[in-house]
C-alpha positions in Angstrom: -260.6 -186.9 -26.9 -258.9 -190.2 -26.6 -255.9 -188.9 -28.8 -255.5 -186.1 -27.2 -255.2 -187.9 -23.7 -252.5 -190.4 -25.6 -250.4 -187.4 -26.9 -250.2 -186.5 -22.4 -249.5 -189.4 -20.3 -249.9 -187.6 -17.8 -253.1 -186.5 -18.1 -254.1 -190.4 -18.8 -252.8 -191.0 -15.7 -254.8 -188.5 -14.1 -258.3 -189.3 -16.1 -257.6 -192.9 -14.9 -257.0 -192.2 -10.9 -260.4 -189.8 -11.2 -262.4 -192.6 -12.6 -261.0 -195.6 -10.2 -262.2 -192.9 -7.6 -265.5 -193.2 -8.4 -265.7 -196.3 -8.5 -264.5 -197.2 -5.7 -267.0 -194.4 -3.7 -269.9 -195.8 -5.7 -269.6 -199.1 -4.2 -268.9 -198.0 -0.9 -272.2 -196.6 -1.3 -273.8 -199.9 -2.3 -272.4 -201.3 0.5 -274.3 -201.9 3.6 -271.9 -201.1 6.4 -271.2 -204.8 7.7 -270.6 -205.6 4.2 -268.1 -203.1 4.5 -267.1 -203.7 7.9 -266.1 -207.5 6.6 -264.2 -206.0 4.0 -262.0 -203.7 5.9 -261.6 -206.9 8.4 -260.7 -209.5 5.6 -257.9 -207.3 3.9 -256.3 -206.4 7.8 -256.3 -210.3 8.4 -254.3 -210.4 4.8 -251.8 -207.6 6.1 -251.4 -209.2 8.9 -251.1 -212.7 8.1 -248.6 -211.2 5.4 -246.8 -209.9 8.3 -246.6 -213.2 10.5 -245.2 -215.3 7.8 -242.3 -212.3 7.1 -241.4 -213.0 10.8 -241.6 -216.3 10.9 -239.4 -216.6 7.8 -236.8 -214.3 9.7 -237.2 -216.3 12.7 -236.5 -219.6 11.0 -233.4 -217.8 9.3 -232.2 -216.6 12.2 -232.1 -220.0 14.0 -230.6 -222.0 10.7 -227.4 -219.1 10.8 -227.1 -219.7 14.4 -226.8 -223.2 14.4 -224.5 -223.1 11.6 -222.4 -220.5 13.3 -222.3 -222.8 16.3 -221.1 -225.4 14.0 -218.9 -223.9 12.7 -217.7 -222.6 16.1 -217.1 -226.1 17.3 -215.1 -226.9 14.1 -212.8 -223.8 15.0 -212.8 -224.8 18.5 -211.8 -228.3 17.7 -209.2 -227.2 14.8 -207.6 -225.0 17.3 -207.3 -227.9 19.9 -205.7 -229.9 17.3 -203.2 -227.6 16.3 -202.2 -226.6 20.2 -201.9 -230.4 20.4 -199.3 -231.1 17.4 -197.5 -228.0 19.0 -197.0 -229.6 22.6 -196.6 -232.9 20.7 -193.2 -231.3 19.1 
């Protein structure tokens, strides 16, 4: 059987999502319903707090390009006073 199921990769594929299936019901069947209930709650805290840090790393991005594009604002600002300066100066 197993050669046959190597010769169609597909149908490994296919055997392979059938049993994780079943094992995954058979343990939600061990499982009490807190247990469960804990579970379910642990991995949405790990979404989440997956989610939090992607914002906060945006967050902090956002405010380092900002003050670097005030920065570099001022340096414009203050190049551009210079050079209207050397003009009048002439």
């Amino acid at each position: 059987m197993l050669t046959s199921l190597c010769m169609r990769p597909k149908a490994v594929q296919d055997y392979l999502e059938g049993v994780a299936r079943l094992g995954g019901n058979a343990r939600a069947k061990k499982l009490g319903p807190k247990q469960r209930q804990d579970i379910a709650r642990k991995a949405a805290n790990a979404r989440w707090a997956k989610a939090e840090k992607l914002v906060a790393e945006i967050t902090t991005g956002t405010k380092k390009l900002l003050k670097t594009a005030k920065a570099n604002d001022r340096r414009a600002v203050a190049r551009l006073a210079k050079q209207q300066k050397e003009k009048t100066a002439e």
